[in-house]
C-alpha positions in Angstrom: 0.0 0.0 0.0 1.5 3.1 -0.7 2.0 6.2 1.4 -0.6 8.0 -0.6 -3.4 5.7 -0.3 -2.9 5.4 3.5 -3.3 9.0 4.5 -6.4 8.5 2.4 -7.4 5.8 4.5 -6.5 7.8 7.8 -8.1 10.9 6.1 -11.4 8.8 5.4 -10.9 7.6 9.2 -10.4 10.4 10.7 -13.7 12.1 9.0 -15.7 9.3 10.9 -14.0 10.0 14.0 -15.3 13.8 14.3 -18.5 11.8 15.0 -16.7 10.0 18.1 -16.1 11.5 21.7 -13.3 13.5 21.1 -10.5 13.4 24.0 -6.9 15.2 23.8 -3.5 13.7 25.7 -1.2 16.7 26.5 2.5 14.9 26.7 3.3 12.0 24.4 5.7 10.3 27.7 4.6 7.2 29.4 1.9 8.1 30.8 -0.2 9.7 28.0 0.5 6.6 26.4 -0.5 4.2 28.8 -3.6 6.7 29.8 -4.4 6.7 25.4 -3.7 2.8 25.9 -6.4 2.0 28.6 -9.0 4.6 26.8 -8.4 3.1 23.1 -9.5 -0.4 24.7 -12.2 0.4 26.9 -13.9 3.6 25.7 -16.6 2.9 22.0 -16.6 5.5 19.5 -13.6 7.5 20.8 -11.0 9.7 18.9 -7.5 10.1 20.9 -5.5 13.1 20.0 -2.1 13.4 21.7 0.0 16.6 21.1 3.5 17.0 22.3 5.4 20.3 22.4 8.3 18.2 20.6 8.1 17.2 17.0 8.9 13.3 18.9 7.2 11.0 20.7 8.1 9.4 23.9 9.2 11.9 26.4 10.9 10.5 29.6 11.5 6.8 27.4 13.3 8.9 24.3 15.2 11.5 26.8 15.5 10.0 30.1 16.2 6.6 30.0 19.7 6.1 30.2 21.4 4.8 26.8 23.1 1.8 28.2 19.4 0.5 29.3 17.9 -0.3 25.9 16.0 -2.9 26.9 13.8 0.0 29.3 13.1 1.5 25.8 11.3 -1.6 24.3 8.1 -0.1 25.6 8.3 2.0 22.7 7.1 -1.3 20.7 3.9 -0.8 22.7 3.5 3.0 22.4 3.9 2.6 18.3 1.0 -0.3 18.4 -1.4 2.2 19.7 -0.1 5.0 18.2 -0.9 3.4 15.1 -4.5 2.6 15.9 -6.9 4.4 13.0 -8.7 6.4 16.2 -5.4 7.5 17.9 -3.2 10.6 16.0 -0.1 11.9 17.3 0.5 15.6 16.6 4.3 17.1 17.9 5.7 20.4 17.5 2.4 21.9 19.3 3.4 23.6 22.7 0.5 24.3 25.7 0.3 27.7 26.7 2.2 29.2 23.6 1.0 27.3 20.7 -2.5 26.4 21.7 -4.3 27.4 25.0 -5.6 25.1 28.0 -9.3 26.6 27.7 -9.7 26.5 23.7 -8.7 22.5 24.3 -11.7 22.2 26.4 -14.0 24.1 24.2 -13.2 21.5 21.6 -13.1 18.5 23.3 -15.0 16.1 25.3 -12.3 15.6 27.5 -8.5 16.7 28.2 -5.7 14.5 30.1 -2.6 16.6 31.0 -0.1 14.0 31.3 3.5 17.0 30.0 5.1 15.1 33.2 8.1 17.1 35.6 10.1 19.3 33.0 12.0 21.6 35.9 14.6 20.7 38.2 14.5 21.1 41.4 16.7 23.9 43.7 18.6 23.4 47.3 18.1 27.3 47.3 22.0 27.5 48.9 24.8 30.2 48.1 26.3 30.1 44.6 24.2 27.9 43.0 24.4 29.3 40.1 28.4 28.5 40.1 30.0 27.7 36.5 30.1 24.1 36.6 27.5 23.2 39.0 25.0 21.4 36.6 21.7 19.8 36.9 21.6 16.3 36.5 18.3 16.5 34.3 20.0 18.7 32.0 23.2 16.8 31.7 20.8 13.5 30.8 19.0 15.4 28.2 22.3 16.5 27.0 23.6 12.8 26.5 20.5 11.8 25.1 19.8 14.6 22.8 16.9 16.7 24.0 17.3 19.6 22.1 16.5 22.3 24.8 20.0 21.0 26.9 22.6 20.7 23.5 24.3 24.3 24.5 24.8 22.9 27.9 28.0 23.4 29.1 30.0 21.5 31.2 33.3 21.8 31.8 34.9 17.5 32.7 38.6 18.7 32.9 38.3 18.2 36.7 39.6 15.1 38.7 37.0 15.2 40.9 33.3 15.9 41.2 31.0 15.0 43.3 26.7 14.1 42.9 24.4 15.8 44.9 21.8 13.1 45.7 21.3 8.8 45.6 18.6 8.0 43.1 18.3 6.1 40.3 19.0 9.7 38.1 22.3 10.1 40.4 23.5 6.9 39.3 22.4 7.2 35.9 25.2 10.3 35.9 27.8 8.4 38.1 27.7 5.3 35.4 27.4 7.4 32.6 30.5 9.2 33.5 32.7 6.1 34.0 31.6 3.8 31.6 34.3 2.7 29.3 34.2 5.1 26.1 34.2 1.8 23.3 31.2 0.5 25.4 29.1 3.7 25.0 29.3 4.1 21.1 27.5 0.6 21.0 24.2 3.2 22.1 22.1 5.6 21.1 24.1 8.4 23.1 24.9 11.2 21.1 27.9 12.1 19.1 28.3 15.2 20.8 28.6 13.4 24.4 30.3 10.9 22.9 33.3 13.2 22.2 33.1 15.2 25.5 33.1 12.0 27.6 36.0 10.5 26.0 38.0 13.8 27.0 36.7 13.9 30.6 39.7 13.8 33.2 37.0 13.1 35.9 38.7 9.9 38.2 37.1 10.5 41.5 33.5 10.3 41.9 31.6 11.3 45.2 28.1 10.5 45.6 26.6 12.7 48.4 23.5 11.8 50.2 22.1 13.6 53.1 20.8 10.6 54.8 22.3 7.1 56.1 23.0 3.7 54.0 19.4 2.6 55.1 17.5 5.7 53.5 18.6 5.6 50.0 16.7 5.9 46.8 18.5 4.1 44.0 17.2 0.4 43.5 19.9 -2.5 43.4 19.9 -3.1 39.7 21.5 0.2 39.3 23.7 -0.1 42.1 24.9 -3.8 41.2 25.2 -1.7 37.4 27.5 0.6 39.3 29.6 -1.8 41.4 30.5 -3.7 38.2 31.4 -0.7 36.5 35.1 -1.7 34.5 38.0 -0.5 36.0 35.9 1.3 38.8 36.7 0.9 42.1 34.2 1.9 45.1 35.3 3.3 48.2 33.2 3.7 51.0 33.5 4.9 54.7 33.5 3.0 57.8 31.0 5.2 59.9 28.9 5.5 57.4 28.2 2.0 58.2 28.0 1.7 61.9 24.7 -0.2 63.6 23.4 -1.1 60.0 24.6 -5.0 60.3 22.2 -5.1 63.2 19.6 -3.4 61.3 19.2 -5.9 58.5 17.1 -9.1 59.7 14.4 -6.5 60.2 14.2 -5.0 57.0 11.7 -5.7 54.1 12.9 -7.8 51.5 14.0 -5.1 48.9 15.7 -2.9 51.1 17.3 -5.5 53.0 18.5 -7.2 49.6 19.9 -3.4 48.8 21.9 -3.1 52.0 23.6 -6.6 52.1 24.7 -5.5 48.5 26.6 -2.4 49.8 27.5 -4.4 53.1 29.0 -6.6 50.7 30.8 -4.0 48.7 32.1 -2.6 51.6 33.7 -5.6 53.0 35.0 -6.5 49.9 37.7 -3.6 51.3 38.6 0.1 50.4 42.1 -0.7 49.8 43.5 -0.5 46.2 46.7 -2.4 44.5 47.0 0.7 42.3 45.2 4.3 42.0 46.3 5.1 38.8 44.2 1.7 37.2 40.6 2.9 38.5 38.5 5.4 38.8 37.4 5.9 42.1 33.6 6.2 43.2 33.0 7.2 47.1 29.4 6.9 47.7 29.2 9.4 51.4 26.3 9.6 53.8 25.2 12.1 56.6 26.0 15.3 54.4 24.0 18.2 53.2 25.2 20.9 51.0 25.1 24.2 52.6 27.0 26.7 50.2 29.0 25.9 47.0 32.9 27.3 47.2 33.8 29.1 44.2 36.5 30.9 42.9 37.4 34.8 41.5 35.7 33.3 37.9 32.7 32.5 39.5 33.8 28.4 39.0 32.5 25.9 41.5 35.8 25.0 43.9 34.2 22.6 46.1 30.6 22.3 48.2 30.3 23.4 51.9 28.8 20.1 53.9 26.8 20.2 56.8 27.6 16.8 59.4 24.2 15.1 59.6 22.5 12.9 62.6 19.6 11.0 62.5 17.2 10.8 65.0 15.1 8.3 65.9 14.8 4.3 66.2 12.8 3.3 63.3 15.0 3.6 60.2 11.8 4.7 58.2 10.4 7.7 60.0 14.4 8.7 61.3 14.5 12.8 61.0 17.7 14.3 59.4 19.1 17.0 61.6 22.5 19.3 60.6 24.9 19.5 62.8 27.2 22.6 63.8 30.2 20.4 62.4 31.1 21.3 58.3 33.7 19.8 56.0 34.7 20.6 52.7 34.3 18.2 50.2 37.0 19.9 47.0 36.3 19.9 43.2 35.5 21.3 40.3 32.1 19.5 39.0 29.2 19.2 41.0 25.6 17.6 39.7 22.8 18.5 41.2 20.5 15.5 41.2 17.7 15.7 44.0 14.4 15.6 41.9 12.3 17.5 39.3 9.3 20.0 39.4 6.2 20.0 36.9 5.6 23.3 35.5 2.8 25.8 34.9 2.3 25.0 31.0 -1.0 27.3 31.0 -2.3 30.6 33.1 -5.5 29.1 33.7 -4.2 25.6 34.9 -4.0 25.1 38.7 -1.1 24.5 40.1 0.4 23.4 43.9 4.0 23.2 44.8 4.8 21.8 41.7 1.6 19.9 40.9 -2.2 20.4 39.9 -4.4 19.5 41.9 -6.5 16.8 42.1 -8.7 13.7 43.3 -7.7 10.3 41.9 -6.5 12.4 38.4 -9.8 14.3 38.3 -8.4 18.2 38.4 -9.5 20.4 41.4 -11.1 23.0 39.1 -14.0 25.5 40.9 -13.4 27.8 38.3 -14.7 25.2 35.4 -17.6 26.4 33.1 -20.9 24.0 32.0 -19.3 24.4 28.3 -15.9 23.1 28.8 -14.9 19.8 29.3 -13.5 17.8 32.2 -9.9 18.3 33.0 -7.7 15.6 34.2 -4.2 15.0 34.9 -2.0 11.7 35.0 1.4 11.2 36.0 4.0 13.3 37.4 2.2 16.5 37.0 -0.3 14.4 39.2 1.4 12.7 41.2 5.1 14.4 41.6 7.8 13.1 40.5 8.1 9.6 42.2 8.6 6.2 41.0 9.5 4.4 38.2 7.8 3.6 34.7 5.6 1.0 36.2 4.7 3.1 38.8 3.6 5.7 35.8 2.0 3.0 34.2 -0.4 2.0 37.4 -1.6 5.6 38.0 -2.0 6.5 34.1 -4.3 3.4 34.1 -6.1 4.3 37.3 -6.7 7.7 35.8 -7.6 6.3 32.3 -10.7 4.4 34.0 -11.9 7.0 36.0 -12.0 9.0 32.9 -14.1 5.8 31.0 -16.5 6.1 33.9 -16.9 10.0 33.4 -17.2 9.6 29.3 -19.7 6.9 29.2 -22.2 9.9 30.9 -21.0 13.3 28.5 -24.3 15.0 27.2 -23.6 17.3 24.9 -23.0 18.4 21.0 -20.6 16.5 19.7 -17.0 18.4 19.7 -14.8 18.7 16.4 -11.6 18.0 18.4 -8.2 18.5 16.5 -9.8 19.9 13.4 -10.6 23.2 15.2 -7.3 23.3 16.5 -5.6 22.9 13.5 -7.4 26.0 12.4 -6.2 28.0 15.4 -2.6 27.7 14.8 -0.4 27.1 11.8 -0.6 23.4 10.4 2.6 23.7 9.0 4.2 23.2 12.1 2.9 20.1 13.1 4.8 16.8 12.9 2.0 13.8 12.6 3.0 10.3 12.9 3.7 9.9 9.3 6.3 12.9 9.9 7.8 11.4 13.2 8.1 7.7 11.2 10.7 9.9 8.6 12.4 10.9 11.6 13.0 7.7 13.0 14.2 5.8 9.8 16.6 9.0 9.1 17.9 9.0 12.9 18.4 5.3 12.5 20.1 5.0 9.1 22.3 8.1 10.2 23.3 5.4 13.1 23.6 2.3 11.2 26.7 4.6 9.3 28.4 4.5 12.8 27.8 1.0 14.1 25.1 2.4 16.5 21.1 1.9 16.8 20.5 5.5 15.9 21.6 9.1 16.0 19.1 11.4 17.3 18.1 14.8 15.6 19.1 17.1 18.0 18.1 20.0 16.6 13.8 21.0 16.4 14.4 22.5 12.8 16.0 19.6 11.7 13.4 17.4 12.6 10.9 19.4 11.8 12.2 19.0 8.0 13.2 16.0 8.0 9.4 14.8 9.0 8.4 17.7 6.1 10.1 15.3 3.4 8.1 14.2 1.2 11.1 11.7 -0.8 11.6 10.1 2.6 8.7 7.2 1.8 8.4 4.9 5.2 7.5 1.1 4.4 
């Protein structure tokens, strides 16, 4: 079939679909998939529009995941499936808030899921945080994989020693990144631009800085057994950091006790290296909070100010954190930030909390809603906050999704013309549809097959934008 006679097919689709409920997905991530997923199954006579404020799909799956964990990505397999179901469209390259507006969404739909996720990263609000060289680790993961908002990042990796502000999966995600043999990395979809930066870096010591105990930290074991077999990476940890936690471990639950006898059994393993020069060194630290970054006349980040930390309390779960008057000073010249993201406030009219909207099992807290507009709801980490992992996403898109089945099955009203009236708001040339983002995919992944890889990623909006305009690019 050719391309031709399957746009008429969608086209001819699509027509018949204006008679359907019309719902939009804002954020083509995980969980607007999932959420599209549930709904295409369970909903009759429903049109699914998702629109993305990048020309791509994906989100978190294309530009968080790290590119040594392929096998997370596979999901994809399942996003295309529904992606290519005749009642769900994709449309990228459309931003909330500046391209389109929360309010003419609900005019012209029976429904609207805000699902854009946790864009933002979160501050420690301390002196001199906006040091040279002290970097957020969201941006430096959408630098390695290609988002193109974070490709001017710079970062300087001419430093011995830096040190990761934070012990989640995203903190490790950086520390592994950073000392994972060069060779081993071109086998991914990591950019060319990282790809060249890394293979300069001078970084050797690694510190990974947590302001809580062994007991109280937030990576899983899979990344930390990732770490521990890192090549030619050797990890050094301290002896009080591990005092009492033996005792602890018959009365932990099963995951976190399986966690601590894995850095127990690091740590016995010993501290003591053969020869410095073979390995780089990574010094996981505990009981320290960052209280001021140390920089120097040019404004670069010298080293971070650490508060001495106690915990309080008997039961390791509920133990409160409390500084110290004692300080050391932990020296160099790279510091990632890595203690969460924030959602952001996409649209004026959009409620919004301390970094969330509002809401009751993904229904929005809206007083201010009108008898004409739809039903607003929200899914994911703009819901929820940023916690988790992808299945967690997965559960609470789902959870969503049905609530919103429930609400459809009772929507009175004349019937909405959904994307057609917002393609006549705003200028259709600048929308990438599925057929557009399909060109980008077999470009990105011939462009890697020429350098042994699985793809190379567009980095660049205009780039993609044309690349999806091309009409010689056919896609089988």
């Amino acid at each position: 079939m050719t391309l031709k006679v399957v746009k008429a097919v969608r086209r001819t689709i699509s027509s018949a679909c204006k008679k359907n409920l019309q719902v939009c997905i804002v954020g083509a991530g995980p969980a607007g998939f999932y959420a599209a997923m549930h709904l295409s199954k369970n909903v009759q006579n429903v049109n699914l529009d998702i629109i993305e404020k990048l020309p791509v799909p994906f989100g978190l799956i294309r530009y968080g995941v790290a590119p040594d964990h392929p096998e997370v990505k596979n999901v994809i397999n399942q996003f295309t499936k529904v992606a290519k179901q005749p009642n769900v469209n994709f449309y990228g390259n459309i931003s909330l808030g500046k391209d389109i507006h929360l309010r003419q969404l609900r005019e012209h739909y029976d429904a609207v899921l805000l699902t854009y996720g946790a864009e933002k990263d979160r501050l420690l609000g301390i002196e001199n945080e906006d040091a040279q060289n002290v970097i957020s680790a969201r941006n430096f993961v959408g630098w390695y994989n290609g988002h193109p908002s974070e490709q001017n990042l710079k970062i300087d990796l001419s430093s011995k020693t830096a040190a990761i502000l934070g012990q989640g999966n995203v903190a490790l995600d950086v520390a592994r990144i950073l000392y994972t043999p060069i060779d081993d990395l071109r086998k991914t979809d990591i950019t060319e631009c990282a790809l060249s930066s890394l293979a300069e870096s001078k970084v050797r010591e690694l510190y990974l800085v947590g302001r809580r105990g062994p007991l109280q930290v937030a990576f899983t074991i899979k990344e930390l057994r990732e770490q521990l077999n890192l090549k030619n990476c050797q990890t050094v940890w301290r002896e009080n950091d591990f005092d009492n936690i033996e005792d602890t471990v018959p009365h932990l639950p099963r995951p976190r006790k399986r966690l601590t006898e894995l850095m127990l059994k690091s740590f016995k393993q010993g501290n003591v290296l053969d020869d410095c020069s073979k390995y780089k060194i990574f010094k996981p630290i505990f009981f320290r909070s960052p209280k001021k970054f140390l920089i120097n006349t040019d404004k670069q980040v010298t080293g971070v100010l650490l508060a001495c930390n106690k915990l309080h309390g008997d039961n390791w779960v509920t133990q409160k954190c409390l500084a110290t008057d004692d300080t050391e000073i932990l020296n160099c010249g790279l510091v990632f930030r890595s203690i969460g993201y924030t959602s952001v406030q996409a649209d004026n009219e959009l409620s919004f909390d301390n970094g969330v909207v509002p809401n009751d099992k993904g229904c929005v807290l809206d007083d201010n809603s009108e008898d004409k507009l739809a039903k607003l709801y929200v899914a994911g980490w703009l819901g929820t906050g940023p916690v988790g992992v992808i299945l967690h996403t997965m559960g609470n898109a789902f959870q969503v999704a049905k609530v919103m089945c429930d609400d459809l099955k009772n929507v009175k009203h004349d019937k909405r013309d959904g994307f057609s009236a917002i393609s006549r708001i705003m200028n259709s040339d600048q929308i990438v549809d599925w057929n557009g983002w399909e060109r980008i995919n077999k470009y990105e992944i011939e462009q890697g097959q020429s350098k042994g890889k699985p793809r190379e990623k567009i980095c660049n909006v205009n780039k993609m934008i044309e690349v999806a305009k091309c009409n010689d690019m056919l896609i089988e």
